[in-house]
N, C-alpha and C positions, 0 to 999 in steps of 0.2 A: 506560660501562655504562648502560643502558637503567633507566630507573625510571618507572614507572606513574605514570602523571600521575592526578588525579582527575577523573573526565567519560572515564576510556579507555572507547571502545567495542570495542577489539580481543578484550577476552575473552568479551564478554557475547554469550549466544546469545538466539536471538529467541524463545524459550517463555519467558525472563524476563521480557519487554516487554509493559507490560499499558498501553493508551492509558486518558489519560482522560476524562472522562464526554464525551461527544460525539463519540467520535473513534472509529476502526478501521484498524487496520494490515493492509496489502492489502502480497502479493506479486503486483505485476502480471506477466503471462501474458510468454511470451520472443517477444522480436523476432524479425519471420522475416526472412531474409537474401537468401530466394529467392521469386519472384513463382509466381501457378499455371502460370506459362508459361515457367519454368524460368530466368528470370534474374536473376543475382544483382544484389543492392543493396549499394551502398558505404553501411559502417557509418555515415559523415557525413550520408546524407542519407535514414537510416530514421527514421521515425517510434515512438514508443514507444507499446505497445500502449494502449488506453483501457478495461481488463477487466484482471480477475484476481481469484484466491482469498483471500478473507478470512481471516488467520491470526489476529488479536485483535480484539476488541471490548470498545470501554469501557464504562460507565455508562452508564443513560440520562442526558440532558440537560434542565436547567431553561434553558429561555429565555422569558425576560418573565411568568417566574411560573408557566408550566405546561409539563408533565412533556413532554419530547420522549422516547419510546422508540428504542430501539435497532431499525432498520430490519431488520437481516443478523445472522444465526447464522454460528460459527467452520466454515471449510469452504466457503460460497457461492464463489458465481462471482457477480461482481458488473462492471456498467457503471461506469464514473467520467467526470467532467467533467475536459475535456484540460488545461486549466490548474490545475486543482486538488491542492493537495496540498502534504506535504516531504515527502521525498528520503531514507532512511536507508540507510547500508551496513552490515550486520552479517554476519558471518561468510562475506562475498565475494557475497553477496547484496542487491541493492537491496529494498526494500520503500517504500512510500510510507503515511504517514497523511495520513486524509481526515476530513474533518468528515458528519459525518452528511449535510448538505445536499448535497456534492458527490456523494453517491451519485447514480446515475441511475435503475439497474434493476436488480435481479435475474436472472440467467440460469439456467430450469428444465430 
């Protein structure tokens, strides 16, 4: 028999998930599989998008004594830096948080 261990993320959905102060949890945008010129791409050798929708936002952030605001409102379409970030799977879903710095841009 199966017993929930403490730290399960299998039940928890992602509107419980509030980052903290400096941070924002991005569902990055879906890999495309096919090019504009109609060829497909083996899953191994796609790249993972560097944009997606902000679903949380934490705190602003104190670094080195003054007040870092929060760049992104819930809902943006936001740029990120390619190395940036962890990894989360919640409800068959990746999401990634980002430190305020790894943001890049805004998309209007």
């Amino acid at each position: 028999m199966y017993k929930k261990k403490k730290g399960d993320m299998s039940s928890v959905s992602v509107s419980k998930i509030s980052p903290l102060a400096g941070y924002v949890l991005v569902e990055p945008a879906e890999v495309q599989s096919q090019t504009a010129s109609g060829i497909y791409i083996a899953s191994e050798n796609q790249e993972k998008p560097q944009y997606g929708t902000v679903v949380a936002v934490g705190d602003d952030a104190v670094v080195d004594g003054q007040t870092v605001k929060a760049p992104v409102k819930k809902g943006q379409i936001v740029v990120f830096k390619k190395w940036g970030g962890t990894e989360l799977k919640v409800e068959g879903t990746e999401y990634t948080f980002l430190k305020f710095e790894d943001l890049l841009a805004v998309v209007k």
